[in-house]
C-alpha positions as CSV (number, residue, x, y, z in Angstrom):
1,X,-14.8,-3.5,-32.9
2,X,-16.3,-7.1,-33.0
3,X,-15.8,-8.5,-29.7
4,X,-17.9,-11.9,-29.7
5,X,-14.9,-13.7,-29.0
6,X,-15.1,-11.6,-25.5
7,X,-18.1,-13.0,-24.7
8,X,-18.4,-16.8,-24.9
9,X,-18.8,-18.6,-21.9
10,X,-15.4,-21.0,-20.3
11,X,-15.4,-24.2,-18.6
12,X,-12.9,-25.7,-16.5
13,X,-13.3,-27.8,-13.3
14,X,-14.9,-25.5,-10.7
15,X,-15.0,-22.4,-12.9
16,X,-18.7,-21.9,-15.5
17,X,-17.9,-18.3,-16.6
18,X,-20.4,-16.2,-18.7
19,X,-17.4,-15.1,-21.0
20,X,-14.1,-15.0,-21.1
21,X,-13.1,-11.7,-18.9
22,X,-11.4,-11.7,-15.5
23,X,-11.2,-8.9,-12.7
24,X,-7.3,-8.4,-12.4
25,X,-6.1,-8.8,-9.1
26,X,-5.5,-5.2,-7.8
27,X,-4.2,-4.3,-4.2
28,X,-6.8,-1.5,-2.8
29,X,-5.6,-1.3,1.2
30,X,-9.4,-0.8,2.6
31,X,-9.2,-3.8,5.3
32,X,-8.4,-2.4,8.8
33,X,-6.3,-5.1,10.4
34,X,-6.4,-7.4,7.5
35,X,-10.0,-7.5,7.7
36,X,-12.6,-7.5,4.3
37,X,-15.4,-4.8,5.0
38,X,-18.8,-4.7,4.0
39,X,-17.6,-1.9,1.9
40,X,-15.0,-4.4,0.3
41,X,-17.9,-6.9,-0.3
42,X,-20.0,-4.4,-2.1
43,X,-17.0,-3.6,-4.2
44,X,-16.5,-7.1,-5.7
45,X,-20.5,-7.6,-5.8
46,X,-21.2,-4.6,-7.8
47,X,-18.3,-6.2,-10.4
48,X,-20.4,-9.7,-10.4
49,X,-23.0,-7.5,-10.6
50,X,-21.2,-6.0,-13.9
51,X,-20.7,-9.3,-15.4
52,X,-17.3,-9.8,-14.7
53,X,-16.7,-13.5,-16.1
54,X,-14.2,-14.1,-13.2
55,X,-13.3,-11.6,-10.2
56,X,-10.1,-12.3,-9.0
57,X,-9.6,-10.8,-5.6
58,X,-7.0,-8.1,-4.4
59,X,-3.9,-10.0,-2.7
60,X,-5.0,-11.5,0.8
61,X,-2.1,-13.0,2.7
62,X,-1.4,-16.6,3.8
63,X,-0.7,-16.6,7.3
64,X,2.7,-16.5,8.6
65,X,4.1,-13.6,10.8
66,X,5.7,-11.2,8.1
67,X,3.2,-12.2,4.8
68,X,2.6,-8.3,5.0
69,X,3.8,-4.8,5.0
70,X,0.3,-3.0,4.9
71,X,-1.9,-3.3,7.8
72,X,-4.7,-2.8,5.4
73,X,-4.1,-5.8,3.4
74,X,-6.8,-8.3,3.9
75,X,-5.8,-11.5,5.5
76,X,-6.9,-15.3,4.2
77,X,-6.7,-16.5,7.5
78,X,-8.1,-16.1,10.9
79,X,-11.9,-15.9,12.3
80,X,-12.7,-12.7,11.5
81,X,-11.0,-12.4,8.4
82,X,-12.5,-15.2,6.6
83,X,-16.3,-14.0,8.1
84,X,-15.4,-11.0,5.9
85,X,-14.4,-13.0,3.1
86,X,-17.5,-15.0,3.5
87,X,-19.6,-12.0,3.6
88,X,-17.5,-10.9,-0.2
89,X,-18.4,-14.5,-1.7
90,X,-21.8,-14.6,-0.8
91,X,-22.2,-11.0,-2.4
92,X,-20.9,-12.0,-5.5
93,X,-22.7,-15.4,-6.1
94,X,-25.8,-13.4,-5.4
95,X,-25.1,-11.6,-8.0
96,X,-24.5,-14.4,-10.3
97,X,-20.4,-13.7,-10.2
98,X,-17.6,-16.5,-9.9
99,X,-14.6,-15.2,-8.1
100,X,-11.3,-16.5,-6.8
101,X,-9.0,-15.1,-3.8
102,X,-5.2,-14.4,-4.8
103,X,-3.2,-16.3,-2.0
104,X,-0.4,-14.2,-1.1
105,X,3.2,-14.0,0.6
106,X,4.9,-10.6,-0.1
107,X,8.6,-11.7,1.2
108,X,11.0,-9.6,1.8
109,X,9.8,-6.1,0.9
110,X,10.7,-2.3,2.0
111,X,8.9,-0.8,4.8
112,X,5.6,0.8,4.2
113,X,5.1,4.4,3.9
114,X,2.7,4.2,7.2
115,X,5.7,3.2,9.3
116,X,3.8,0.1,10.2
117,X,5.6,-3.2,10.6
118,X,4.9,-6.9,10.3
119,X,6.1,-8.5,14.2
120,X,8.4,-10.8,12.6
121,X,11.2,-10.1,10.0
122,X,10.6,-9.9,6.6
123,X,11.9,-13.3,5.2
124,X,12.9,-14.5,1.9
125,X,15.1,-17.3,-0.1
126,X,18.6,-15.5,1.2
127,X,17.8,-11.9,2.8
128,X,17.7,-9.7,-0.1
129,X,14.7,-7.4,-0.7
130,X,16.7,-6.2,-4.0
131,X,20.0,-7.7,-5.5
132,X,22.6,-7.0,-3.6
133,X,20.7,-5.6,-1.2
134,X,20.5,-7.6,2.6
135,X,16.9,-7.0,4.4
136,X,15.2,-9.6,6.5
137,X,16.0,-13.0,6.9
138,X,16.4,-16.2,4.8
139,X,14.2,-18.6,5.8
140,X,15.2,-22.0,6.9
141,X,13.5,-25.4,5.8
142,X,11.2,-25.3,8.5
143,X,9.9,-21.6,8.0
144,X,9.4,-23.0,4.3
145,X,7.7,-26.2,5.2
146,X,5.3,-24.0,7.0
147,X,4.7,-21.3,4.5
148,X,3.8,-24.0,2.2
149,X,1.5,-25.7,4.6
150,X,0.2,-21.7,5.1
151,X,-0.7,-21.8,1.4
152,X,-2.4,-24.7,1.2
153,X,-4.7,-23.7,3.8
154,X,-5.5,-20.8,2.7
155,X,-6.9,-22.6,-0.6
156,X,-8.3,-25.4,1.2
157,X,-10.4,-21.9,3.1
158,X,-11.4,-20.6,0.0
159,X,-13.1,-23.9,-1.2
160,X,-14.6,-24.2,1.9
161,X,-15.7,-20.9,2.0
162,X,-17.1,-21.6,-1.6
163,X,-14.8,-19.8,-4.2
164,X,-15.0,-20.8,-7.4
165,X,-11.2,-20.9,-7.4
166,X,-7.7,-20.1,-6.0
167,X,-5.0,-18.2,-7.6
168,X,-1.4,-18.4,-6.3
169,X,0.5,-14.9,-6.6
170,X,3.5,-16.2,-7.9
171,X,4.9,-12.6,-9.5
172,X,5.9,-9.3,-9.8
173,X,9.0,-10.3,-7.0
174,X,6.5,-11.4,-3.9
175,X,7.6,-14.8,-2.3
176,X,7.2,-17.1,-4.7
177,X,9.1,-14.8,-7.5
178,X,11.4,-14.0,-4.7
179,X,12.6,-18.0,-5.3
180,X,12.6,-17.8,-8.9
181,X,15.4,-14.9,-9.1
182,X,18.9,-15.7,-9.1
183,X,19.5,-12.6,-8.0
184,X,18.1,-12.8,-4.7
185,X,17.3,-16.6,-4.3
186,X,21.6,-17.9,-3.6
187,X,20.3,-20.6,-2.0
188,X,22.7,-23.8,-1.9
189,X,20.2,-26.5,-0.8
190,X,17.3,-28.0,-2.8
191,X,15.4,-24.8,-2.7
192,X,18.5,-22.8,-4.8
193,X,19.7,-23.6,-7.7
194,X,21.9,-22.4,-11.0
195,X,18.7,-23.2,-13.6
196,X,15.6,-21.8,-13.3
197,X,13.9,-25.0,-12.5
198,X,16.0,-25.9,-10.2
199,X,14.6,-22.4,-8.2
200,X,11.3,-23.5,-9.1
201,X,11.2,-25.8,-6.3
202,X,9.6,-23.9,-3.8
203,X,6.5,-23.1,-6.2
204,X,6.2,-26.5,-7.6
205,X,5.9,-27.7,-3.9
206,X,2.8,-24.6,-2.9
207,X,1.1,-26.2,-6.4
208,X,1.6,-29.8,-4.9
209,X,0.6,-28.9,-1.3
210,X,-2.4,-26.5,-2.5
211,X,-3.7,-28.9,-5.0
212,X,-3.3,-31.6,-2.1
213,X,-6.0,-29.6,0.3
214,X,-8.0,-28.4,-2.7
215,X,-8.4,-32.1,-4.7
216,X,-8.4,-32.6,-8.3
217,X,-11.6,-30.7,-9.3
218,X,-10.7,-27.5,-8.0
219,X,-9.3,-24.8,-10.4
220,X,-5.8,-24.0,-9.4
221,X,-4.2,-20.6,-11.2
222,X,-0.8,-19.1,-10.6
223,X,0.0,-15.8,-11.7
224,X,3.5,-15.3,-13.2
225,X,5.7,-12.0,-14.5
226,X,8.7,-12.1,-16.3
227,X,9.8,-8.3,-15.3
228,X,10.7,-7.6,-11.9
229,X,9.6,-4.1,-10.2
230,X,13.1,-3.5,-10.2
231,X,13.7,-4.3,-13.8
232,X,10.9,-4.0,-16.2
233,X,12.8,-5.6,-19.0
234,X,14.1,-8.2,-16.5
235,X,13.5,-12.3,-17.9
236,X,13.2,-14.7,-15.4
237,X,13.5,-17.5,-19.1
238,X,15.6,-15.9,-21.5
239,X,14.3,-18.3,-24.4
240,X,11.0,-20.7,-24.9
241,X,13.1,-23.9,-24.4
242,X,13.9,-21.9,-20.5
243,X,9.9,-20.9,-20.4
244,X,9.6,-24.8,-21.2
245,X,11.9,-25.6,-18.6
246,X,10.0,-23.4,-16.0
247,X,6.0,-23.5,-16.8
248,X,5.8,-27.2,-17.2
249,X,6.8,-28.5,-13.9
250,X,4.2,-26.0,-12.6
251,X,1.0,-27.5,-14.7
252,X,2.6,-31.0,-14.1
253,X,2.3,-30.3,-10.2
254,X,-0.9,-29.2,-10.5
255,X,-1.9,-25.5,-12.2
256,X,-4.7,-25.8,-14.2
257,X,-4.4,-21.9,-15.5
258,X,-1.1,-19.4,-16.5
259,X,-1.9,-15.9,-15.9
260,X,0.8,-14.4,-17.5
261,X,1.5,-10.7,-16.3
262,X,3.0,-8.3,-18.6
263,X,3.0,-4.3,-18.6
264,X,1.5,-4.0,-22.3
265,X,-0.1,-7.5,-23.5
266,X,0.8,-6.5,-27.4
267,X,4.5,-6.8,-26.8
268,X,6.1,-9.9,-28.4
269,X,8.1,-11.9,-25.6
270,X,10.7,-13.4,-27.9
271,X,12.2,-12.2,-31.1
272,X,11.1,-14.7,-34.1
273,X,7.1,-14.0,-33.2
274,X,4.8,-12.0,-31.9
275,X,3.4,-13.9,-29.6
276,X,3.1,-12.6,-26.0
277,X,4.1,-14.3,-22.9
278,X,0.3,-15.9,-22.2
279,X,0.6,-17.0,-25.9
280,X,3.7,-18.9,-25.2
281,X,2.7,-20.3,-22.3
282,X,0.0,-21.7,-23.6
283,X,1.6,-22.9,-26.8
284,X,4.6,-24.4,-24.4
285,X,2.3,-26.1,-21.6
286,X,-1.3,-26.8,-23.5
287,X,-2.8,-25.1,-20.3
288,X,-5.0,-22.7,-20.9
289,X,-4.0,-19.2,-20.2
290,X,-4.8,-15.5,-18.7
291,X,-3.0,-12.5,-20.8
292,X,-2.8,-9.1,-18.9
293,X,-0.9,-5.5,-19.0
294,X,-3.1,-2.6,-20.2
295,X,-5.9,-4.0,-21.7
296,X,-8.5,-1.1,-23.0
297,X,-6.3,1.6,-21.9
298,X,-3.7,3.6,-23.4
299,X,-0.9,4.0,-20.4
300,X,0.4,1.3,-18.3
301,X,-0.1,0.2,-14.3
302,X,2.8,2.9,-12.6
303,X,2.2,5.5,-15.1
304,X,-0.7,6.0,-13.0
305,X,1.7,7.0,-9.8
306,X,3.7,9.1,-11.7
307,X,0.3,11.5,-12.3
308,X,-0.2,9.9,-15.6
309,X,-3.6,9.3,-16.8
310,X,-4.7,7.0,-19.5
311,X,-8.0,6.6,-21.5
312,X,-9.9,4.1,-23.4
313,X,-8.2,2.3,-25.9
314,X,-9.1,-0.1,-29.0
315,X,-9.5,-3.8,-28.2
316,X,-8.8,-4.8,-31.9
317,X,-5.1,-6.1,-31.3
318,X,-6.8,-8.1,-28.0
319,X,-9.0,-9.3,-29.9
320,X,-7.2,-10.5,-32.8
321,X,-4.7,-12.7,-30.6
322,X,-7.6,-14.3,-29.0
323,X,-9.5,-14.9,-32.5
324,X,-6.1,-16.6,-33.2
325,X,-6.4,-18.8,-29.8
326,X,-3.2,-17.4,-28.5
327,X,-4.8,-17.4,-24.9
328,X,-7.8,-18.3,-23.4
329,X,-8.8,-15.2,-20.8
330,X,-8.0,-11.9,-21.0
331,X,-7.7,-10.0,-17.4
332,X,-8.6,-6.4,-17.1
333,X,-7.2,-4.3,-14.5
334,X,-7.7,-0.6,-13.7
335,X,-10.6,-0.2,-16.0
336,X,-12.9,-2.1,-13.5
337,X,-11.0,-0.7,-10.6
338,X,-13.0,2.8,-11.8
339,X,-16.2,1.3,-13.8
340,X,-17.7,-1.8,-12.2
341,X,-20.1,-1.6,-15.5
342,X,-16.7,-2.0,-17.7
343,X,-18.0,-4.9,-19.3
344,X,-21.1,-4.6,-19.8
345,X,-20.3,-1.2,-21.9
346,X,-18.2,-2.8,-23.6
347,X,-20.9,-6.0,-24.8
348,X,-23.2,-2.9,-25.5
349,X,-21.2,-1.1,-27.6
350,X,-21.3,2.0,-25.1
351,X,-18.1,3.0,-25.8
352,X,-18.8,6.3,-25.4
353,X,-19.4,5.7,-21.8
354,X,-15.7,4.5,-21.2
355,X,-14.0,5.9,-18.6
356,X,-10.3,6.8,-18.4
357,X,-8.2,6.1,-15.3
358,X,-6.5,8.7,-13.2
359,X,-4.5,7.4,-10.1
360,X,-7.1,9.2,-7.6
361,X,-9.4,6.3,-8.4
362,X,-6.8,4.2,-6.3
363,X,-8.0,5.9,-3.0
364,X,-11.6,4.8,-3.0
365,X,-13.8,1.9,-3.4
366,X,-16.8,2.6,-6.2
């Protein structure tokens, strides 16, 4: 498979890559007390190391009482904390890597397995962790005036810190998504809403307050899911002119990048085309885009928890999309999770040195 397209170098504001790949962001649970180890810093270097175009990190939480409902999730915030995270971007532009932190607010979730708890309430648009479910609390303006200001300090830490770039985690039904579902945002004040882009408020105003402590030349990304982990074939936009609607407010407020999460990237989002939801996005908005959902691998994400392993897979179809300019990065998830020399196997033409993915590569760091 010809995969030059792969491997030409992207510009934009604060990001130079060395081609066209990202690290996925991928939740690994190895930083006692939300704080990064050494042995998380070595992780990420030894992708940079790998040629990773971009490393996206794991989800590190903003900083308001119940962000969490891991004690091993790193924290964006705090002394310590951001030494470690120091320690993980200084790795990783040793090793001539560009990398990004995913700023993160979980919501309202379900208790851990550990039994651990945040020591506030889990809080949300209106109190449900799942529709029609109550859990937590809905927040009131002031909790979301300061869970935007939490954001945007976070991101103004990361560029101080020198990261090359912020993503928002705006997906996959964490805070942000959380606002953007009918189903468990029944709001009645600005933040609520019958349209999508009337939900949309909440994220447009994270974009307009991280961009605010970030500047213009610092690249802002936001990652976005249609499905829900409640409903894979869930749509938050139903149709391109309700995509419209929703993604352009976003890059008007201040997203310079769409990562678009899906569970397989080859599946069409609308009928009529082929096109996949970073293909969309980027013929809707003009902003360039991320695609994602089991690129080089034959199974999906949760298959993996269910004992399901997948192996290598062709990256002709990827390939093709990009060749047709349908997107502009392709992220790559649980490959580089087990093989920090993914890419460089891949440039090589080592296929025969792929490695498949089995879930017991999700309780260590290689």
């Amino acid at each position: 498979m010809n995969t030059d397209s792969l491997f030409q170098p992207f510009k934009l504001k604060t990001l130079n890559m060395k081609n066209r790949i990202v690290m996925a962001p991928m939740t690994r649970s190895f930083s006692p007390e939300g704080i990064p180890t050494a042995d998380v810093a070595d992780y990420y270097r030894k992708r940079a190391a790998g040629d990773v175009g971009l490393i996206l990190s794991e989800g590190t939480v903003i900083d308001r009482p119940s962000s969490s409902n891991d004690a091993n999730i790193p924290h964006f915030y705090g002394d310590q904390a951001l030494a470690g995270w120091d320690n993980v971007i200084k790795g990783v532009h040793g090793a001539d890597g560009q990398m990004g932190p995913q700023i993160w607010h979980m919501g309202i979730m379900a208790n851990h397995h550990s039994g651990w708890m945040p020591p506030a309430e889990f809080e949300g648009p209106s109190g449900f962790v799942n529709p029609g479910e109550k859990k937590g609390v809905a927040m009131t303006e002031k909790d979301i005036a300061d869970a935007i200001l939490a954001y945007g300090k976070a991101a103004a830490d990361a560029k101080r810190l020198g990261f090359d770039c912020v993503e928002i985690h705006g997906a996959h039904g964490y805070l942000i998504d959380q606002f953007f579902w009918d189903a468990l945002n029944q709001r009645t004040d600005q933040y609520g809403g019958a349209t999508l882009a009337e939900r949309s408020r909440f994220g447009i105003e994270v974009i307009k307050e991280v961009r605010r402590q970030v500047g213009e030349d610092f690249a802002v990304i936001i990652r976005l899911s249609q499905f829900k982990p409640q409903d894979y074939n869930y749509k938050l936009a139903n149709t391109p002119q309700e995509m419209e609607a929703w993604l352009n407010p976003l890059v008007d407020a201040g997203v310079d990048i769409l990562h678009c999460s899906q569970r397989r990237f080859w599946e069409a989002e609308f009928e009529g085309s082929d096109l996949n939801f970073a293909g969309w996005a980027k013929k809707l908005t003009g902003a360039a885009t991320i695609t994602v959902g089991s690129v080089g691998l034959t199974g999906e994400f949760m298959a993996a928890f269910r004992g399901e392993a997948s192996q290598p897979a062709s990256l002709d179809e990827l390939v093709r999309r990009m060749d047709r300019g349908d997107f502009d990065l392709v992220a790559v998830g649980r490959p580089l999770l087990a093989d920090a020399d993914w890419v460089k196997k891949i440039q090589n033409e080592r296929v025969d040195e792929l490695k498949g993915f089995t879930k017991e590569a999700l309780a260590t760091l290689v």
